[in-house]
C-alpha positions as CSV (number, residue, x, y, z in Angstrom):
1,X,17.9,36.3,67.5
2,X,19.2,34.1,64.7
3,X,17.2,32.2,63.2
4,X,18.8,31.5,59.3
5,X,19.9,28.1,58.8
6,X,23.8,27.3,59.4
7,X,26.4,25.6,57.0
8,X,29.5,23.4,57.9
9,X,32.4,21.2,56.5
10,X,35.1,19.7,58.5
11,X,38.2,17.8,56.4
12,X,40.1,16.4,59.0
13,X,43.3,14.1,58.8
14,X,45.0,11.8,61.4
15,X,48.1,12.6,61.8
16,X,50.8,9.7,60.1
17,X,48.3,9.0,57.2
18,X,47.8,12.6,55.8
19,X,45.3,13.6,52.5
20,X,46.2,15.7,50.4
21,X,43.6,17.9,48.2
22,X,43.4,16.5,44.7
23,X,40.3,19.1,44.0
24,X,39.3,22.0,44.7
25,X,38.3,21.9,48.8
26,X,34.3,21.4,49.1
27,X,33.9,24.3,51.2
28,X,34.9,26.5,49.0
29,X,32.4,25.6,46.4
30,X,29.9,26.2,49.1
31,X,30.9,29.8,49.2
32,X,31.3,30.6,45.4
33,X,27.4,28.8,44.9
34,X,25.7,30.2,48.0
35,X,27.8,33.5,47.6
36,X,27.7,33.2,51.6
37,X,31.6,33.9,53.8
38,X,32.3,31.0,56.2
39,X,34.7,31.4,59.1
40,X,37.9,28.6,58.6
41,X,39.6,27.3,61.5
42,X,42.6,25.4,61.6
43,X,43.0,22.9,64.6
44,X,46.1,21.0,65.4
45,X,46.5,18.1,68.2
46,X,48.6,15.0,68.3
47,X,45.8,13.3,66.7
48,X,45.0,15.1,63.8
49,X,44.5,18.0,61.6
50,X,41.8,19.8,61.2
51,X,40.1,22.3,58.8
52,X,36.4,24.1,59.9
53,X,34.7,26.1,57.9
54,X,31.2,27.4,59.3
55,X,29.1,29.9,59.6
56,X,30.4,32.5,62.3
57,X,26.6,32.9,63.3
58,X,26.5,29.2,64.4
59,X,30.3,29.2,66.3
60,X,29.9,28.9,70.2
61,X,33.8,28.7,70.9
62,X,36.5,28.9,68.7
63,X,39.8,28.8,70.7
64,X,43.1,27.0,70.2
65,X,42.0,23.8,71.4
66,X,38.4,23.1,71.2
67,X,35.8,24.3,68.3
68,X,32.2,24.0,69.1
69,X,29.6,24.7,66.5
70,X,25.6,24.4,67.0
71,X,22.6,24.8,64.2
72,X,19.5,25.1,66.3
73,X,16.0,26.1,66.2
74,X,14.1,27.6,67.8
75,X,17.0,30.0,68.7
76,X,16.4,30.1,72.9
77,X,18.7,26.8,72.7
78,X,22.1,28.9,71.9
79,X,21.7,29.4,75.7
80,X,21.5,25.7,76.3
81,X,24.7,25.1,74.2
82,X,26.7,27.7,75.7
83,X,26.3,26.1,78.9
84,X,27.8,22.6,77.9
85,X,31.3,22.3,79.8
86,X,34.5,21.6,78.2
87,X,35.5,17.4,78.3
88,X,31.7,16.7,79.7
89,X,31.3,13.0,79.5
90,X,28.9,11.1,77.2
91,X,26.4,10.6,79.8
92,X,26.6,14.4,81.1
93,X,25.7,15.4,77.5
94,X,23.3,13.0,77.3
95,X,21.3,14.4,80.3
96,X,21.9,17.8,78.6
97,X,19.9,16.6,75.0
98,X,17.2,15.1,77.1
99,X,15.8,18.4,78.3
100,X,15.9,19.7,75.5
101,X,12.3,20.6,72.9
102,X,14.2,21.9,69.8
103,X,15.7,20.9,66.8
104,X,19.6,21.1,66.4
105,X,22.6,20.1,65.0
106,X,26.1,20.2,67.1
107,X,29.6,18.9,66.9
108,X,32.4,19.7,69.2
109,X,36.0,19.3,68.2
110,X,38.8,19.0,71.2
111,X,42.6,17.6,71.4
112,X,41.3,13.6,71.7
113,X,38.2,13.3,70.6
114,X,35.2,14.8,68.4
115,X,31.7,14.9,69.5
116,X,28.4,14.8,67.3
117,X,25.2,15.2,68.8
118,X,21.6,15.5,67.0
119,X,18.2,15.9,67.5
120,X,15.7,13.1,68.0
121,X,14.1,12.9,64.7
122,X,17.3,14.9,62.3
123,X,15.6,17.7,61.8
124,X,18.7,19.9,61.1
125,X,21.5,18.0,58.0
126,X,24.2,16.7,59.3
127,X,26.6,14.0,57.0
128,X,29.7,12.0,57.1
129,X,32.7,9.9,56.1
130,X,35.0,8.0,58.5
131,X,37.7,6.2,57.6
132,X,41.1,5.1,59.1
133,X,42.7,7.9,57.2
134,X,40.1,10.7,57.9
135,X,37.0,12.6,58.7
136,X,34.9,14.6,57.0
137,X,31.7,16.1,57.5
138,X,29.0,18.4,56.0
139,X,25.5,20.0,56.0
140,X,25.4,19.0,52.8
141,X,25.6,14.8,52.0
142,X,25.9,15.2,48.3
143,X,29.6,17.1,48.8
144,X,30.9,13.8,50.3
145,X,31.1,10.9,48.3
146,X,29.4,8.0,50.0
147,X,28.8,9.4,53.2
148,X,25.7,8.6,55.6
149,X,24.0,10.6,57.8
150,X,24.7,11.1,61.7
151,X,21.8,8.8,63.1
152,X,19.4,11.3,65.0
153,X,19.2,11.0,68.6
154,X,22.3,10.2,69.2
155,X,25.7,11.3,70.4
156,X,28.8,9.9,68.3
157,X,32.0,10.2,69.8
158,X,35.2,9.5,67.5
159,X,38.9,8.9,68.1
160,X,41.8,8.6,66.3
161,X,41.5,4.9,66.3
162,X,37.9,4.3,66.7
163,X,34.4,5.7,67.8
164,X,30.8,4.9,69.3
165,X,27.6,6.2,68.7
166,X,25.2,6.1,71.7
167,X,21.3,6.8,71.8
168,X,20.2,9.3,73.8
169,X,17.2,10.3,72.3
170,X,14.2,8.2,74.9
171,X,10.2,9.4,74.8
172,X,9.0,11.5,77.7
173,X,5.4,10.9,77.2
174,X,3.5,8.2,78.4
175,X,0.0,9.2,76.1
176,X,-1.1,9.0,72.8
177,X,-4.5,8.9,71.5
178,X,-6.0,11.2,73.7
179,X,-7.3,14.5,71.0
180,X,-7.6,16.8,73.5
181,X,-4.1,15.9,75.0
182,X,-2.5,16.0,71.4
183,X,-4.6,19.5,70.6
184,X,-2.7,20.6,73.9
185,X,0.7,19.4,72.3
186,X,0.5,20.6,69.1
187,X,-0.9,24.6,69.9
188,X,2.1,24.2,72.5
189,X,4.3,23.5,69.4
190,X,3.1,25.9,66.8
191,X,3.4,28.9,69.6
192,X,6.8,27.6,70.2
193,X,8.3,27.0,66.7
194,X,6.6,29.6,64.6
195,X,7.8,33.0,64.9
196,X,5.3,36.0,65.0
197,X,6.2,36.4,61.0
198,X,6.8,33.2,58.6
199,X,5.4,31.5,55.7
200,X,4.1,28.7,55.6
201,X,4.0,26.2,52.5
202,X,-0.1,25.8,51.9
203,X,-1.5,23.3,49.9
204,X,-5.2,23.2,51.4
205,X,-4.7,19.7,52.9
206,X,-5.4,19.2,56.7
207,X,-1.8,19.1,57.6
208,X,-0.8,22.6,56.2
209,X,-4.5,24.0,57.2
210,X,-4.3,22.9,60.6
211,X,-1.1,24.1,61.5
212,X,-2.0,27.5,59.7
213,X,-5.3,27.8,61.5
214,X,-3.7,27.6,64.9
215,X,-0.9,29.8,64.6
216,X,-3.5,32.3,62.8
217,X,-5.9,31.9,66.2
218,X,-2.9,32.6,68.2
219,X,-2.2,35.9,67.1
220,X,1.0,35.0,64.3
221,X,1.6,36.8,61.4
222,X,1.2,34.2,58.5
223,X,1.7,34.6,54.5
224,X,0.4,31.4,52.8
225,X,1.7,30.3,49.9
226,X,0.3,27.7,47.4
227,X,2.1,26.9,44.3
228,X,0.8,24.9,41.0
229,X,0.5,24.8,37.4
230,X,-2.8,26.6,36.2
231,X,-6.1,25.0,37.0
232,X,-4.3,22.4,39.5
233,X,-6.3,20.4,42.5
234,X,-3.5,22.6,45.5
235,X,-4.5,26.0,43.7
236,X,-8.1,25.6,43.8
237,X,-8.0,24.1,47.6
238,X,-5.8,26.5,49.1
239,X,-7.4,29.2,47.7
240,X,-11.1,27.3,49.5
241,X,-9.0,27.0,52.8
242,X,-8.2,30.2,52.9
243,X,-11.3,31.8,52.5
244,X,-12.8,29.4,54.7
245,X,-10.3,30.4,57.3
246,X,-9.5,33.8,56.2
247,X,-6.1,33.6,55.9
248,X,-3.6,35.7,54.1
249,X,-2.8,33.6,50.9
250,X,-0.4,34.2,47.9
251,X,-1.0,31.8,44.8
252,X,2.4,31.3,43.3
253,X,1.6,29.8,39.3
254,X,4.3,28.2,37.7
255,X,5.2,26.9,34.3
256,X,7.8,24.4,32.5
257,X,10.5,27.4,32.4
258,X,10.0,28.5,35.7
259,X,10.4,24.9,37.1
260,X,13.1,24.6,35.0
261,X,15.2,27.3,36.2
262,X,14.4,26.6,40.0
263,X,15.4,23.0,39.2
264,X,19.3,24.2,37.9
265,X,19.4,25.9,41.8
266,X,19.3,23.1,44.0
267,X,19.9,19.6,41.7
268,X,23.7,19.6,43.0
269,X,22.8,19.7,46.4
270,X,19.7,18.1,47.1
271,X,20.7,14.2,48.3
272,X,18.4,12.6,45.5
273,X,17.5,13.2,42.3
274,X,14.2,10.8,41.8
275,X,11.5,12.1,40.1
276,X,9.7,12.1,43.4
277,X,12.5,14.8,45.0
278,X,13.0,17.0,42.0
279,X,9.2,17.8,42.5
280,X,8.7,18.1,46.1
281,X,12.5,20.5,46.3
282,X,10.9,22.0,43.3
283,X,7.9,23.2,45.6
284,X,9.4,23.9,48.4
285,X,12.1,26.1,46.6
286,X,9.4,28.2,45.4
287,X,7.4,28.5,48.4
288,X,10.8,29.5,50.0
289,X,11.4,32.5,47.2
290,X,8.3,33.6,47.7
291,X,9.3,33.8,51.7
292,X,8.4,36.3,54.6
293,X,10.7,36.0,56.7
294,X,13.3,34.1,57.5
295,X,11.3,30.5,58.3
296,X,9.3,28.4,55.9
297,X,7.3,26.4,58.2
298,X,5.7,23.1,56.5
299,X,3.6,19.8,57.7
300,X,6.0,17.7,56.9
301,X,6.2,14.6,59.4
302,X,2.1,14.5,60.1
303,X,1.7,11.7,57.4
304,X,4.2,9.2,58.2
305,X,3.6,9.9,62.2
306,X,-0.1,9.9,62.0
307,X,-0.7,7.3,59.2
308,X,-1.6,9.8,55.9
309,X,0.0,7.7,53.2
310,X,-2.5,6.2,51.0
311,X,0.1,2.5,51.1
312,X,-0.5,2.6,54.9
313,X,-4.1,2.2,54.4
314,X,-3.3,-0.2,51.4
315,X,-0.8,-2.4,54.0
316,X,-3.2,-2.5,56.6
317,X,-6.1,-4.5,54.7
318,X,-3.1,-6.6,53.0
319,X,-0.9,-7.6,55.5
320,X,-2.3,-6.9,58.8
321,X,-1.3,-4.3,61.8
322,X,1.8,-6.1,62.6
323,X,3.3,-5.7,59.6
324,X,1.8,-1.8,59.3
325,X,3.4,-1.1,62.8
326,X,6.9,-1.8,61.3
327,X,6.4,-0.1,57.8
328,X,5.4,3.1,59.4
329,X,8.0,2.8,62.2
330,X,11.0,2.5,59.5
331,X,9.2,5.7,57.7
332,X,9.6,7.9,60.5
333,X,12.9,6.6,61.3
334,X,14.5,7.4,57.7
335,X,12.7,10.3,57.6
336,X,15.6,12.9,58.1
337,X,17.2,10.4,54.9
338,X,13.9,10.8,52.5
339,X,12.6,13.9,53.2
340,X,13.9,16.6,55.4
341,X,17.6,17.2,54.2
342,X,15.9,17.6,50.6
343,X,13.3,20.1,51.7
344,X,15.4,21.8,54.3
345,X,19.1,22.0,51.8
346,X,15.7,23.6,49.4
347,X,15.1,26.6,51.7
348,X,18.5,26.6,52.8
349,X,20.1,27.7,49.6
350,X,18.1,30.7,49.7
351,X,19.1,31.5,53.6
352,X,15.4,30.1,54.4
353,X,15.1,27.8,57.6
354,X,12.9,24.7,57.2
355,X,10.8,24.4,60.3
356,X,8.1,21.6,60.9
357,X,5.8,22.0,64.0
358,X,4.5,18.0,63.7
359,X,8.1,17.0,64.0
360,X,8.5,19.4,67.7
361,X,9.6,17.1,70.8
362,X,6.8,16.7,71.9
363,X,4.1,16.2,69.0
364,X,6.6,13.5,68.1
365,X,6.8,11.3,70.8
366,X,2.9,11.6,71.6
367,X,2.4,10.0,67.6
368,X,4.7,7.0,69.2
369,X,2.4,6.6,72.0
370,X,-0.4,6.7,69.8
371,X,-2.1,3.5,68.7
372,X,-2.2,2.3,65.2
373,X,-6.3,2.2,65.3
374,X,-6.6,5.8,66.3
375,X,-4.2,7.1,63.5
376,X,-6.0,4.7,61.1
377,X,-9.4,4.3,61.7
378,X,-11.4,1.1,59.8
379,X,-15.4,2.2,60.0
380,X,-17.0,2.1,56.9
381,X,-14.0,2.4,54.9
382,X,-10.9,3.4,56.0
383,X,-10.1,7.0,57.7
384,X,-6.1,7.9,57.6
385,X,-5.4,10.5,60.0
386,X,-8.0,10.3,62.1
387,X,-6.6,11.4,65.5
388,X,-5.6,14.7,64.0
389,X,-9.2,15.2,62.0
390,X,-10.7,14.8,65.6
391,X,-7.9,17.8,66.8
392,X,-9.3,19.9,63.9
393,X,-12.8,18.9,64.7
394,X,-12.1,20.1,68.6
395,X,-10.2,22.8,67.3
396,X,-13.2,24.0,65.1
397,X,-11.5,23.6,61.7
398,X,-15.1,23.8,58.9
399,X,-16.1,19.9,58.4
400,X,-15.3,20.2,55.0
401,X,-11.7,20.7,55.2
402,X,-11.1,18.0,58.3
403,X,-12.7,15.1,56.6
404,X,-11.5,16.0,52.8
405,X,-8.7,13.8,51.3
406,X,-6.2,14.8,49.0
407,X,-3.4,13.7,46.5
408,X,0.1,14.3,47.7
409,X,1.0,17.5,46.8
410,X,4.2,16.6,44.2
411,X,1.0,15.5,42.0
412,X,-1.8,17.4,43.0
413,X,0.4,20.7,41.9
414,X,1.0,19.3,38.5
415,X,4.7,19.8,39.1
416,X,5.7,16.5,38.6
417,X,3.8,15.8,35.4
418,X,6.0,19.2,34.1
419,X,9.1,17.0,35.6
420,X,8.4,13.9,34.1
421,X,7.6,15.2,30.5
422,X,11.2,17.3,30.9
423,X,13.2,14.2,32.0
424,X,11.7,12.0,28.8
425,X,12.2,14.7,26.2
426,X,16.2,14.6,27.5
């Protein structure tokens, strides 16, 4: 079953108020970089033309009058998506997206309309531009100048003259808090989303333990791999996790020229270029080189869901749960803008897929349902986290690594002190 990431780029005109090409087509700069074929499609209606270009992999039906292309993971929900009727309404699809635990990406392309559809947290990039002259879209936000990103959980429905985005996306689970309920939850998720051979991107914290540790006690054939400059705080705790654990680790050391050349991969592509992302695509990319397997599975998600920043705590005594509530609300809503098309568009250019088990349906909407005093716990100090430490605890992670704090990993692998001395020596 497929399971390597897709790549997409529509250019579509209305028809009366043609583009021309004034450069060379983005999609073809896709190919020459990522040395990857993509299937183009030419659509024609009264409306509009249309060019497609995607990979054939990802193509549910190409035909005269309709294109349908899906991104999805895990790969079981091909079947879902070759089920989906041609003109279903809105509220059919929406019914459709509902039942579904997955991540995915999906647009479908007939003679009146075009329909985008996401999943409920973005897992999977997907970009655009609307204007009265055109549409374009793309995996890739930085190839489309001033575009935004399809809102997740929702459906978007465009037309020559206008469009609508609708939410779909609702929780399905009424409780949060519970540890043994969320323990349930997330071994569901890891046996779902990681396949029986992947890598996952280990810095010894308890996000990237924990989801290791389960998938290792259910039988799945894990490499873990840690990456840092000599003598760095992520080397030195992996390498204690996994011994503790007895997992399967590779250390991956890195130096100034070897971040440097990593850095000249991915800078045109990744949406940002902060200090902040250079470091965190810089990990990921390696972690993703040194891949077994076709997935690189990470914990992204668990600290903005759970409360794990170091500011949440810092809010919290400052300005009160209130005002906490809506600061970590906005993270996880902008999350598929700050973190995941970076990380993802990382693995991606090296045919990797991104997958992160915390951001699965269902671990996702129990972290809504979850109270701000069991995520952040105020008892002699403050505890972030604290609902999943007690899922380690039950699960019988070693004491030491569920109570342990740690520095994010862009600074506890020394790669963004490497970054920052590049950038002020430029």
């Amino acid at each position: 079953m497929k399971t390597r990431p897709g790549i997409y780029y529509i250019d579509l005109s209305w028809r009366g108020c043609e583009e021309k090409f004034t450069e060379e087509p983005p999609s073809k700069l896709i190919c020459s970089i990522l040395e990857t074929s993509l299937e183009e499609v030419t659509l024609d209606s009264r409306n509009y033309r249309c060019s497609v270009y995607a990979s054939r992999e990802n193509i549910i039906e190409q035909s005269s009058d309709r294109f349908f292309y899906a991104d999805c993971y895990p790969p079981d929900l091909v079947e879902v998506f070759q089920e989906i009727s041609r003109d279903i309404s809105v509220e059919s699809l929406k019914q459709v997206l509902e039942d579904i635990d997955g991540f995915f990406t999906g647009f479908i392309i007939e003679k009146e309309r075009i329909l985008f559809f996401r999943d409920h947290v973005g897992c999977i990039p997907a970009n655009y531009m609307l204007s009265n002259k055109s549409f374009k879209s793309s995996t890739f936000s930085r190839i489309l100048r001033n575009s935004m990103s399809i809102p997740p959980g929702r459906i978007m429905e465009i037309f020559k003259n206008s469009f609508k985005i609708e939410k779909w996306y609702k929780t399905k689970i009424d409780r949060g808090g519970d540890v043994d309920f969320l323990k349930n939850v997330l071994v569901e998720s890891v046996s779902r989303y990681i396949p029986e051979k992947c890598t996952v991107a280990f810095s010894g914290g308890l996000d990237s333990v924990l989801i290791a540790y389960i998938a290792s006690r259910i039988g799945k054939n894990i490499l873990c791999v840690s990456v840092g400059v000599e003598g760095s705080l992520d080397l030195e705790l992996s390498e204690e996790a996994a011994e503790l654990l007895g997992l399967n680790l590779k250390k991956v050391i890195v130096n100034r020229e070897m971040i440097e050349e990593c850095v000249k991969h991915f800078i045109d592509f990744i949406p940002r270029i902060s200090l902040m992302d250079l470091s965190l695509a810089t990990l990921i990319y390696i972690v993703a080189l040194n891949c077994v397997g076709d997935i690189v599975v990470s914990g992204q998600g668990a600290d903005e869901l759970f409360g794990g920043y170091y500011k949440y705590a810092k809010n919290l005594q400052e300005k009160g749960e209130k005002a906490l509530q809506g600061i970590m609300m906005k993270d996880i809503l902008d999350l598929h803008k700050t973190n995941i098309e970076r990380d993802y568009v990382s693995c991606m250019l090296l045919g990797k897929r991104f997958v992160q088990p915390y951001l699965s349906r269902k671990v996702y909407d129990t972290a809504l349902r979850t109270p701000l005093k069991q995520k952040i716990l105020k008892s002699n100090g403050i505890v972030r986290k604290y609902v999943l430490r007690k899922v380690g605890e039950v699960l019988g992670l070693p004491e030491k690594l569920v109570w342990r704090e740690k520095k994010a990993a862009q600074y506890s692998s020394g790669i963004q002190k490497i970054i920052s001395k590049q950038i002020k020596t430029q």
